[in-house]
MARKOL-120921 format. One record per residue (C-alpha): x, y, z. Coordinates in steps of 0.2 Angstrom, whole numbers, plus 2048, in hexadecimal, padded with zeros to 3 digits. Layout:
BEGIN
<r east="X" north="Y" up="Z"/>
...
//
This chain:
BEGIN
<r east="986" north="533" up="7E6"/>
<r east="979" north="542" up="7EB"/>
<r east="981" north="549" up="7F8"/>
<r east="986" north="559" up="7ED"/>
<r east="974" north="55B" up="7E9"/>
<r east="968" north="567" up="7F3"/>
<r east="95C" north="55D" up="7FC"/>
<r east="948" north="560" up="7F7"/>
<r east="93B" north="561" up="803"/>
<r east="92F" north="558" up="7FA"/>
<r east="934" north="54B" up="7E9"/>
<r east="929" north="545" up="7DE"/>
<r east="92D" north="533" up="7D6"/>
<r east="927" north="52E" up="7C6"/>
<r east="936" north="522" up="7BF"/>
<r east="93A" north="511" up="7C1"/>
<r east="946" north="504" up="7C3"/>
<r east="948" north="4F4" up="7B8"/>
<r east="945" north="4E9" up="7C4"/>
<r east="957" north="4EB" up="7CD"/>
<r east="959" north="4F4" up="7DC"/>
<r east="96B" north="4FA" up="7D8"/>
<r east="975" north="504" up="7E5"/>
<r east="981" north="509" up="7DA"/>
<r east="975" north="513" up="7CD"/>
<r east="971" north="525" up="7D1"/>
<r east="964" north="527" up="7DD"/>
<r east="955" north="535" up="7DC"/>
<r east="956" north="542" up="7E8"/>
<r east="95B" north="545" up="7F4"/>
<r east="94C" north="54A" up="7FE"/>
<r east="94E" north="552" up="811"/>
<r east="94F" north="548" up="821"/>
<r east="93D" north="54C" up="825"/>
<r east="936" north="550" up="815"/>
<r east="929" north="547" up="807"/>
<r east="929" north="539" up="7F9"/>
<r east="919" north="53A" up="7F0"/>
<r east="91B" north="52E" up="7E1"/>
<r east="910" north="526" up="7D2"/>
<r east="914" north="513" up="7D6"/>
<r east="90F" north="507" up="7C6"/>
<r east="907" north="4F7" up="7C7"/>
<r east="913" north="4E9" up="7D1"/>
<r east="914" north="4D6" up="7CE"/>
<r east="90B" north="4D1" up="7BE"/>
<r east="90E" north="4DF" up="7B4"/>
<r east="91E" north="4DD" up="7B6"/>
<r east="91E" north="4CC" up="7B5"/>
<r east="918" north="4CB" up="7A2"/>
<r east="924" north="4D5" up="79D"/>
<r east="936" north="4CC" up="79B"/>
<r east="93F" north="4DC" up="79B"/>
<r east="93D" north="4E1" up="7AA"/>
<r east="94A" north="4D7" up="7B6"/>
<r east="941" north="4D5" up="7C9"/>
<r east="930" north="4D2" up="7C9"/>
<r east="92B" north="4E2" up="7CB"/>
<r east="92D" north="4F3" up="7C6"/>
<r east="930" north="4FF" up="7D7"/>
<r east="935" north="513" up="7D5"/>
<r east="946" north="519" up="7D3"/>
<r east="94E" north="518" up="7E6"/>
<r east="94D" north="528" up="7EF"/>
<r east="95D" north="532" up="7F7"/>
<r east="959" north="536" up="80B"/>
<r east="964" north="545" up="80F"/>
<r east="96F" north="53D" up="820"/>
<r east="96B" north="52A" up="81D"/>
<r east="97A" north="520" up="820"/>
<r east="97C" north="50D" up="824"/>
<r east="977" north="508" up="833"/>
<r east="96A" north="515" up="834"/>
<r east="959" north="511" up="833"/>
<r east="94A" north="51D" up="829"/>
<r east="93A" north="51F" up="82E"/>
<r east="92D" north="51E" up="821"/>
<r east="91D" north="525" up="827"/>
<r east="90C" north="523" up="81B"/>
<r east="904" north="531" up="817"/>
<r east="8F7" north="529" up="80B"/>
<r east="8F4" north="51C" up="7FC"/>
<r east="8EB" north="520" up="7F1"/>
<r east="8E5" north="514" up="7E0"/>
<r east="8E6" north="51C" up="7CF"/>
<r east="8E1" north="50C" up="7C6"/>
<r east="8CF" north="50A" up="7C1"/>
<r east="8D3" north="4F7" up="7BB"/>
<r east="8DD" north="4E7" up="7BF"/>
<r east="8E1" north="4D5" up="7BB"/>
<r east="8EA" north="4C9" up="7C8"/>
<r east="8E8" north="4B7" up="7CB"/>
<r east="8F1" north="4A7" up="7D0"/>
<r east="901" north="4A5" up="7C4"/>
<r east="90A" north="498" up="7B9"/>
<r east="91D" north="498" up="7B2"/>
<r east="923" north="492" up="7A3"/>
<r east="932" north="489" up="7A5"/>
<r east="93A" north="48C" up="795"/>
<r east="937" north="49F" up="796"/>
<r east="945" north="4A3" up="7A3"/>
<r east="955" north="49F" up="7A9"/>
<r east="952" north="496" up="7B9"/>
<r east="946" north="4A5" up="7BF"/>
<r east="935" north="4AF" up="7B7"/>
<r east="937" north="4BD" up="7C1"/>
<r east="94A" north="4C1" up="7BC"/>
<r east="951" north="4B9" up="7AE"/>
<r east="943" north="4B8" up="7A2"/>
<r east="947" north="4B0" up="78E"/>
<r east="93D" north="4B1" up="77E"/>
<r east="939" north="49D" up="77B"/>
<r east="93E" north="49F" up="769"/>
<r east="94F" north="4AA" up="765"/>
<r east="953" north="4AA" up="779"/>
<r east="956" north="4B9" up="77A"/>
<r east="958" north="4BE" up="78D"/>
<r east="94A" north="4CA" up="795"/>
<r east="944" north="4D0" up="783"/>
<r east="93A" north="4DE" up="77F"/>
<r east="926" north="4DA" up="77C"/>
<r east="91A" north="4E2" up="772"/>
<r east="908" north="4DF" up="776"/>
<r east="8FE" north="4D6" up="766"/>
<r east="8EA" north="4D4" up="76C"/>
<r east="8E4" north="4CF" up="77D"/>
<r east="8E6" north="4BE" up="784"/>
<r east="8F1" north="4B4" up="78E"/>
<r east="8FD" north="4B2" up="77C"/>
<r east="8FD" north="4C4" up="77A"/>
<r east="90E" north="4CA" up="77F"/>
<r east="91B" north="4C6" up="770"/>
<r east="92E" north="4C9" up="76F"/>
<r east="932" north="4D7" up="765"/>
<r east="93F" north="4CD" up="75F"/>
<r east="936" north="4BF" up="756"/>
<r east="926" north="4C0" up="75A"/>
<r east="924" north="4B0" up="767"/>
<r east="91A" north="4B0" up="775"/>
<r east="926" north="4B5" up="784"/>
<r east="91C" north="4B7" up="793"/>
<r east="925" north="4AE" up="7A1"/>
<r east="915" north="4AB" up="7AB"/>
<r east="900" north="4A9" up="7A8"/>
<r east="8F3" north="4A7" up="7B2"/>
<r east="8EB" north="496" up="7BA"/>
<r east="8DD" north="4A0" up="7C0"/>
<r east="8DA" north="4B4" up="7BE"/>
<r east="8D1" north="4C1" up="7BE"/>
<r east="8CD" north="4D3" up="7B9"/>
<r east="8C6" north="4DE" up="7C6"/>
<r east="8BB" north="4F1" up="7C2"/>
<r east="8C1" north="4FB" up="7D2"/>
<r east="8AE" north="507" up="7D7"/>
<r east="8B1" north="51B" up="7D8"/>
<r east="8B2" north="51D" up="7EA"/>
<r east="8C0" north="510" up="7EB"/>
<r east="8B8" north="505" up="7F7"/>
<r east="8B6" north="4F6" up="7ED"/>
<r east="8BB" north="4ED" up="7DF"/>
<r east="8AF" north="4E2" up="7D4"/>
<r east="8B8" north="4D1" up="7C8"/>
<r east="8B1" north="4D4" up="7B7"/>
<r east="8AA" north="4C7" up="7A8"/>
<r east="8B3" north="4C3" up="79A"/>
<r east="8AB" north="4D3" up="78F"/>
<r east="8B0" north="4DE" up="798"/>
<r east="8C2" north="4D7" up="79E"/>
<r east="8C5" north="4D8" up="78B"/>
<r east="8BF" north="4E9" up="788"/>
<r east="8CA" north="4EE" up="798"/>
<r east="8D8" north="4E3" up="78F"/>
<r east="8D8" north="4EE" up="77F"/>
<r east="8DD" north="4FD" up="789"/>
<r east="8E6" north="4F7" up="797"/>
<r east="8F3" north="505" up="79B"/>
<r east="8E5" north="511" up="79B"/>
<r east="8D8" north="506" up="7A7"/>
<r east="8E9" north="502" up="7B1"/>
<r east="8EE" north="513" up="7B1"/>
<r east="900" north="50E" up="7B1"/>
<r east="90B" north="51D" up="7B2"/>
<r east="912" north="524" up="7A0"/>
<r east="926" north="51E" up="7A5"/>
<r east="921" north="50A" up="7AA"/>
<r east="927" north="4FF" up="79E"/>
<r east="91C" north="4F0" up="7A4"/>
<r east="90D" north="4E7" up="79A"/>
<r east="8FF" north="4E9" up="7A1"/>
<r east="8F7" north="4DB" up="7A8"/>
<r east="8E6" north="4DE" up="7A5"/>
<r east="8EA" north="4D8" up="793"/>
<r east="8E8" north="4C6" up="797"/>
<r east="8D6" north="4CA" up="79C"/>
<r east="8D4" north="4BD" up="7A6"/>
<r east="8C2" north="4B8" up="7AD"/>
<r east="8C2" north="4A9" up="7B7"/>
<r east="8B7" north="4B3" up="7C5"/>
<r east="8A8" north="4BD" up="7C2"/>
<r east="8A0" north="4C9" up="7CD"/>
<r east="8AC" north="4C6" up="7DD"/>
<r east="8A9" north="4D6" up="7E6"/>
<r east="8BA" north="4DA" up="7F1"/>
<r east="8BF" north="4EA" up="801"/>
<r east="8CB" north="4F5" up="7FA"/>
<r east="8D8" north="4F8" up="807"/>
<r east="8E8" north="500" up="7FC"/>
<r east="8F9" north="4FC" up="803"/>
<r east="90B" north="4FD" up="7FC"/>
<r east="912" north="4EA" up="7FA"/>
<r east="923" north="4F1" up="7F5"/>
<r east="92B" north="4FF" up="802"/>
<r east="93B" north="500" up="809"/>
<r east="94E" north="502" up="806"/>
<r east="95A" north="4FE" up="7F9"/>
<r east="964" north="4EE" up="7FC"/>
<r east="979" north="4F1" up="7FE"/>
<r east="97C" north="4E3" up="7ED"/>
<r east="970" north="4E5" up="7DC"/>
<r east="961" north="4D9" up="7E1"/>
<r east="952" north="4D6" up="7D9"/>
<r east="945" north="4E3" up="7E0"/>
<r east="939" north="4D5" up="7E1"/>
<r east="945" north="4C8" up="7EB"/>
<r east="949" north="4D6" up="7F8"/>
<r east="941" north="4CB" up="804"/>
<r east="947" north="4B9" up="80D"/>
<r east="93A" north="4B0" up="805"/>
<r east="93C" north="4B5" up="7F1"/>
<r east="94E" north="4BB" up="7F4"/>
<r east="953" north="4A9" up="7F9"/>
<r east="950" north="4A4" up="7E4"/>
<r east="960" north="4AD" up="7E4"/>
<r east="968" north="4A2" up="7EB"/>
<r east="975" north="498" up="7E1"/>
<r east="96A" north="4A0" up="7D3"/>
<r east="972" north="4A0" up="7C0"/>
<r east="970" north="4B0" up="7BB"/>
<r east="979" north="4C1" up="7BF"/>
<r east="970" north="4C4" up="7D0"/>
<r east="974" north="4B4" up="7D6"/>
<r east="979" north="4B3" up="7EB"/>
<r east="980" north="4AB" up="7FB"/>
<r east="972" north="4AA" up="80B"/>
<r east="97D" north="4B1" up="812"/>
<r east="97F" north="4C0" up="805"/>
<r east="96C" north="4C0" up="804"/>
<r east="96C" north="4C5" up="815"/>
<r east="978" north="4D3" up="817"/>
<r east="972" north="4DC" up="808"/>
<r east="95F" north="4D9" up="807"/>
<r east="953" north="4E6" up="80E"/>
<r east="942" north="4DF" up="80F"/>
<r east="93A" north="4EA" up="806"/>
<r east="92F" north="4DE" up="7FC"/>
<r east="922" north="4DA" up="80C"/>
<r east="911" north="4D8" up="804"/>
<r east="90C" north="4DC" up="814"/>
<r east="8FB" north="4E2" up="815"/>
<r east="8FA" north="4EE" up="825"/>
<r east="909" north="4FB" up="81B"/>
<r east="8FF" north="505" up="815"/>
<r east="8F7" north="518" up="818"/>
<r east="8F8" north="51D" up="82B"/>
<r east="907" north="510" up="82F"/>
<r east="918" north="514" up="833"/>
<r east="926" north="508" up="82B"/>
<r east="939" north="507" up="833"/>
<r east="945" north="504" up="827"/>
<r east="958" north="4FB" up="827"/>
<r east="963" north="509" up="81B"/>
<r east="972" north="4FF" up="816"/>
<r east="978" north="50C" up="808"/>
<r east="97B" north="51D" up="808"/>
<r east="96B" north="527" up="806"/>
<r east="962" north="518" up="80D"/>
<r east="957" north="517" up="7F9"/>
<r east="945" north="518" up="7FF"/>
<r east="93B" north="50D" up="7F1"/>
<r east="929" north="509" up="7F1"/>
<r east="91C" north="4FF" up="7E5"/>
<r east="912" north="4EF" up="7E2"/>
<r east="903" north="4FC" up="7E9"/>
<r east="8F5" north="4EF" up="7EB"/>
<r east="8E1" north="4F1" up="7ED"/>
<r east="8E0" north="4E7" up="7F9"/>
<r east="8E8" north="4D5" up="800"/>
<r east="8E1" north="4C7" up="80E"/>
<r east="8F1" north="4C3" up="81A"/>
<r east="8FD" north="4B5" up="811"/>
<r east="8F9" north="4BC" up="7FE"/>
<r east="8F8" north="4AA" up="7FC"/>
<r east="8F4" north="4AA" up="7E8"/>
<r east="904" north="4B1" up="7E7"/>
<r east="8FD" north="4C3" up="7E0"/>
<r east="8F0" north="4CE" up="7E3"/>
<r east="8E5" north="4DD" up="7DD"/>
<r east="8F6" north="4E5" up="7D5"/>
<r east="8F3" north="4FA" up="7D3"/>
<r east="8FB" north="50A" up="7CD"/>
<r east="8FA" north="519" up="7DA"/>
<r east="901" north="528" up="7E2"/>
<r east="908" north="525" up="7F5"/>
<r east="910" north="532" up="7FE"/>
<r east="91B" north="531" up="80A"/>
<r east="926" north="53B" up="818"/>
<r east="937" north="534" up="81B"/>
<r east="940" north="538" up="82B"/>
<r east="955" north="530" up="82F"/>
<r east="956" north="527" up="840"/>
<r east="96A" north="527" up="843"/>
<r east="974" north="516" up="849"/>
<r east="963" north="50C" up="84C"/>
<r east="96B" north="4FD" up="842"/>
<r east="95D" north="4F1" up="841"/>
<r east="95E" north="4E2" up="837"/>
<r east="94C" north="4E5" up="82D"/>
<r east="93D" north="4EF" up="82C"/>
<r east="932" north="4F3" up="83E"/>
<r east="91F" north="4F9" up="839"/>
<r east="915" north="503" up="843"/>
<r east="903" north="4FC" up="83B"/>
<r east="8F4" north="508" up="83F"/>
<r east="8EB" north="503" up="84F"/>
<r east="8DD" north="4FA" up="847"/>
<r east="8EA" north="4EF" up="83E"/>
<r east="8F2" north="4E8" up="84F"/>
<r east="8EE" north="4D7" up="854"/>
<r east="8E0" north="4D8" up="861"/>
<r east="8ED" north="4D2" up="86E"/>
<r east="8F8" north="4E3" up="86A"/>
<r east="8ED" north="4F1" up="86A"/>
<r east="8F0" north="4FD" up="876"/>
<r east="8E8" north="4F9" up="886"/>
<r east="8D7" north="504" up="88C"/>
<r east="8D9" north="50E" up="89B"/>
<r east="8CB" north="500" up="8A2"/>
<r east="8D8" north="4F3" up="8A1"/>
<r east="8E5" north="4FA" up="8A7"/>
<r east="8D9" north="4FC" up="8B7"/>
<r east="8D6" north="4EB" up="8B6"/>
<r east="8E8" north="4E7" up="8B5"/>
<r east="8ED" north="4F4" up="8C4"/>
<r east="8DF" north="4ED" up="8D1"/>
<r east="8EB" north="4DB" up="8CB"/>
<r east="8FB" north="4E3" up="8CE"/>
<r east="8F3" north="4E9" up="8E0"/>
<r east="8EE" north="4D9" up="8E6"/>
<r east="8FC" north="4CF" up="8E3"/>
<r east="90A" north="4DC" up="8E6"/>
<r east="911" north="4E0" up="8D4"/>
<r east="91C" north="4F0" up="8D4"/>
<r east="919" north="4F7" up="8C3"/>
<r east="910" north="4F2" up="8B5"/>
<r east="917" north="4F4" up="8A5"/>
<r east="914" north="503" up="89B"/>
<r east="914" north="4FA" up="888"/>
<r east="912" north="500" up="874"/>
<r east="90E" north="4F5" up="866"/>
<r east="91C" north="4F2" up="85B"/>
<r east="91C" north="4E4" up="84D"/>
<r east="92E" north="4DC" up="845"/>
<r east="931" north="4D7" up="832"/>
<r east="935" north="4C7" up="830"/>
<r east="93B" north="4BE" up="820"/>
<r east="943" north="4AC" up="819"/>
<r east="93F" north="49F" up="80D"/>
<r east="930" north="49B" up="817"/>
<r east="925" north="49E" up="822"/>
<r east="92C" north="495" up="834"/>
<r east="93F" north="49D" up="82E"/>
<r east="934" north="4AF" up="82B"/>
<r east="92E" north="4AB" up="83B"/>
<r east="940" north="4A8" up="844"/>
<r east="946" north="4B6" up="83A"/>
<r east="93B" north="4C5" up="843"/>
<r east="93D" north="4BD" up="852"/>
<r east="94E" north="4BE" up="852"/>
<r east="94E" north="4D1" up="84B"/>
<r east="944" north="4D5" up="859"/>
<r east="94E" north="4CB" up="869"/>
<r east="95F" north="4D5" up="85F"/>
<r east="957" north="4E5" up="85E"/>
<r east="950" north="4E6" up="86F"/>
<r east="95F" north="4DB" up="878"/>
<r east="955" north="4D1" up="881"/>
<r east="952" north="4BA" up="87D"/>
<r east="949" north="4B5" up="86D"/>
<r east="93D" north="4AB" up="87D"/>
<r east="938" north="4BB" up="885"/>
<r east="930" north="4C2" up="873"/>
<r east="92A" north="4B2" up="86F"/>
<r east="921" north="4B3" up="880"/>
<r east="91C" north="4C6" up="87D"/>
<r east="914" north="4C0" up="86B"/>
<r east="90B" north="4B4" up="873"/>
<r east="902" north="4BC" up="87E"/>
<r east="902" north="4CE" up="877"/>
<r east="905" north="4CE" up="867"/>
<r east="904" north="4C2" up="858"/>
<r east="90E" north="4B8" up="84A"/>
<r east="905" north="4BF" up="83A"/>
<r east="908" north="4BA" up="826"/>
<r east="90C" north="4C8" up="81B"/>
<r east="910" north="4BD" up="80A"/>
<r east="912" north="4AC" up="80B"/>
<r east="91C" north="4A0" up="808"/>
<r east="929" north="4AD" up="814"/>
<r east="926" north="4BF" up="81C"/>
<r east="91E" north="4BF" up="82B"/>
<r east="91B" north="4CE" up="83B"/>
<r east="91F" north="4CD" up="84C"/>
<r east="915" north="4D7" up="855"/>
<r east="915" north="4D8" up="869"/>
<r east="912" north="4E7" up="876"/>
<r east="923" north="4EB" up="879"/>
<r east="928" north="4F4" up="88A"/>
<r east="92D" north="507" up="88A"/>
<r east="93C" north="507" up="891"/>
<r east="943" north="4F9" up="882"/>
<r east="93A" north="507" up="876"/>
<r east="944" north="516" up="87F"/>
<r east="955" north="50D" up="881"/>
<r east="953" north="508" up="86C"/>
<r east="94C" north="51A" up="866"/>
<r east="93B" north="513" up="860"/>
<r east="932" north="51B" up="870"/>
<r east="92C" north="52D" up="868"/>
<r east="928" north="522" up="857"/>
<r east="91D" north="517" up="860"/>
<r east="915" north="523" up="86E"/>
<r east="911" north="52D" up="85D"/>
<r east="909" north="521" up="853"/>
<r east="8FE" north="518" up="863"/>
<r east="8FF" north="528" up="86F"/>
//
C-alpha cells in the first residue's frame, strides 16, 4: 500500500480519520524505521462526541506507514515531547440519550427527528441544545453534560483554572479558536456547551497522549481499540459489530488513557498490519489514575515522535517504559545504597547472585477492571515464558497493579530480570531508558 513510496525522515501529520481505524485505506507515509512523526492532534472524546458524523469517539490522525513494519513485529514509539496548543477546554461527566443512537453514542449516532444515521451538525448559539442536524434542524447531540466544566489553561502551561459562566460563554462563542483545533477536524467544539458547574478549581497540567498506538487488523472504532470500550462491540448492531474472540486478535490497545504516556516515556507497540499504522490523539492536560468521570481536560497539541521497527517480537499489546518518576515506588531502580544493603544479605546467608533487574510495565485491557488485570498478567507470563504466579509475585513485591481508565486498562509493572529482558530483545530498550 506504501511500499513504492520513498520513506521520509521526518512526516508531519495534520489529517484525520472519521472515527475508524481502517487497515485497508491508504496509510500516510511511509516514514523510516528510525525516523520522526510530529503531528497537530485535535481534541479527543467530547469533541468528537457532539458531533454525530464522526463514527468512533474520537477523532485520531491518519495512521502512519513504518518502512519494515510487518506482523508480528513490534514498533517502538519513543516521546519526544507534548506540547498543548489549546488555550481553552470543556469536559465533564456525561449523559446519553437513548433515542439519539443506534444501540451506541460513540459509533452509531442518529438525528432524533428524521433519523438520519451520524448526520452532519451545524452549530446554532451556545448551550448544551446548540448542535442541530443540518438536515432538519433537531437537536442531535448524542450526549450532554451531568456535571462540567470549562477550564482557562495559564501561559506557562502549568495549570489550568475552571472558569464562571461569563466567561465560559464568551469562550463558547469562539470555541475553534479558544480550542485551537486544527483547520482539517471536523469535530464541534465542545466548549460550546459552556458549561460551568465548577468555578475557580485550580488543576497541574501534566499533557499526555490518551490515544497512541497501532492500527487494528479489522475496521474498529478508534475509540473501542481497547478491552474495556471494545467489548460494546460485542454482538453490537451496527456495521462494526464483533466476536470476543474477533475483538482480541484485531484490537491494538491503543486507546490507554493512561496517564504516564506521555513526553520522556517509551511505548512498545503490537503491529498487526503491514506498516504497523502508528496513530495518536485524545492529547489531555492532565488526568488522576482511573479517569473516573469518564473524560478529562481534552486538548489540541503538537507531539513528536521517533518511531524505530523491532523484528519478530510478537507481543500481544503495548509494553511502556514510564519515565522514572512515573514508576511505582516498589519499581524504581534501586540506589547503589541498596544494593549494599541487599549484597551484605546475599553474604550472610550464602545467596549466589542477586538479580540484576529493569522496570518494565504491561498493558492490560477487558471489560473491566479484575479481566484488565488477568489480561496484562497474562501478556507478561506469555511474553517472558515464565507462570502468571511468578509475575503476580514480582508485582507484588516490585512493582504494582495501576489503573489507567476505568472501568478496564490497567499496567503491570514489576522489575523484571535481565536476562528475561535480553532473551526477549527489550534489554538495550530498557538499560536506555533507566541506564
Amino acid at each position: 500500500m506504501n511500499k513504492t513510496k520513498t520513506a521520509v525522515e521526518t512526516l508531519f501529520v495534520n489529517q484525520f480519520v472519521d472515527g475508524i481505524l481502517d487497515p485497508e485505506k491508504e496509510m500516510l507515509g511511509p516514514v523510516k524505521d528510525g525516523g520522526y512523526i510530529i503531528a497537530n492532534t485535535a481534541p479527543g472524546c467530547w469533541g468528537p462526541m457532539i458531533t454525530p458524523s464522526i463514527k468512533g469517539g474520537h477523532e485520531v490522525t491518519r495512521p502512519v506507514y513504518v518502512q519494515g513494519a510487518e506482523p508480528g513485529d513490534a514498533i517502538v514509539i519513543r516521546i519526544n515531547s507534548i506540547n498543548v496548543t489549546s488555550q481553552a477546554t470543556a469536559s465533564g461527566n456525561d449523559k446519553v440519550y437513548e433515542d439519539r443512537a443506534d444501540g451506541d453514542g460513540f459509533v452509531a449516532a442518529k438525528c432524533p427527528e428524521c433519523g438520519t444515521k451520524n448526520p452532519k451538525t451545524v452549530i446554532k448559539g451556545i448551550g448544551m441544545e446548540a448542535i442541530r442536524c443540518a438536515n432538519c434542524g433537531a437537536d442531535a447531540t448524542p450526549f450532554v453534560f451531568t456535571n462540567g466544566y470549562t477550564m482557562f489553561f495559564g501561559e506557562k502551561g502549568d495549570v489550568g483554572l475552571t472558569l464562571p459562566q461569563d466567561a465560559a460563554e464568551t469562550i463558547a462563542k469562539d470555541g475553534r479558536e479558544y480550542m485551537k483545533t486544527p483547520e482539517a477536524s471536523v469535530q464541534n467544539p465542545v466548549v460550546t456547551f459552556a458549561p460551568h458547574d465548577m468555578v475557580g478549581t485550580m488543576a497541574r497540567m501534566r499533557p499526555f497522549l490518551g490515544q497512541l498506538g497501532t492500527t487494528p487488523s479489522r475496521p474498529t472504532p478508534d475509540s473501542h481499540n481497547a478491552g474495556d470500550f471494545g467489548s460494546f462491540l460485542v454482538g453490537a448492531t451496527h456495521d462494526y459489530t464483533s466476536t470476543q474472540e474477533e475483538l482480541e486478535t484485531h484490537r491494538t490497545d491503543g486507546h490507554l488513557d493512561v496517564n504516564r504516556v506521555r513526553a520522556g516515556a517509551v511505548l512498545i507497540c503490537p503491529v498487526k498490519v503491514p506498516g504497523g499504522g502508528v496513530y495518536l490523539g485524545d492529547m489531555h492536560a492532565m488526568q488522576g489514575d482511573g479517569e473516573i468521570a469518564g473524560h478529562t481536560a481534552d486538548v489540541s497539541g503538537i507531539a513528536h515522535l521517533q518511531v524505530h521497527v523491532i523484528k519478530g517480537m510478537n507481543i500481544k499489546g503495548p509494553i511502556l517504559l514510564p519515565n522514572v518518576e512515573d514508576l511505582p515506588y516498589t519499581a524504581k531502580p534501586f540506589t547503589q545504597e541498596e544494593r549494599q544493603s541487599a549484597q551484605q544479605i546475599a553474604d550472610k546467608w550464602n545467596v549466589a547472585k542477586i538479580e540484576q533487574s529493569y522496570p518494565v510495565s504491561f498493558i492490560g485491557s477487558g471489560p473491566n477492571l479484575n479481566d484488565a488485570t488477568e489480561n496484562g498478567l497474562n501478556r507478561a507470563a506469555e511474553f517472558f515464558g515464565v507462570s502468571v504466579p511468578e509475575i503476580m509475585n514480582r508485582s507484588t513485591i516490585t512493582g504494582a497493579i495501576e489503573i489507567g481508565r476505568h472501568p478496564g486498562v490497567i499496567t503491570v509493572t514489576f522489575l523484571a530480570p535481565e536476562q528475561y529482558l535480553r532473551k526477549t530483545n527489550l534489554f538495550d530498550l530498557v538499560k536506555t531508558q533507566y541506564g
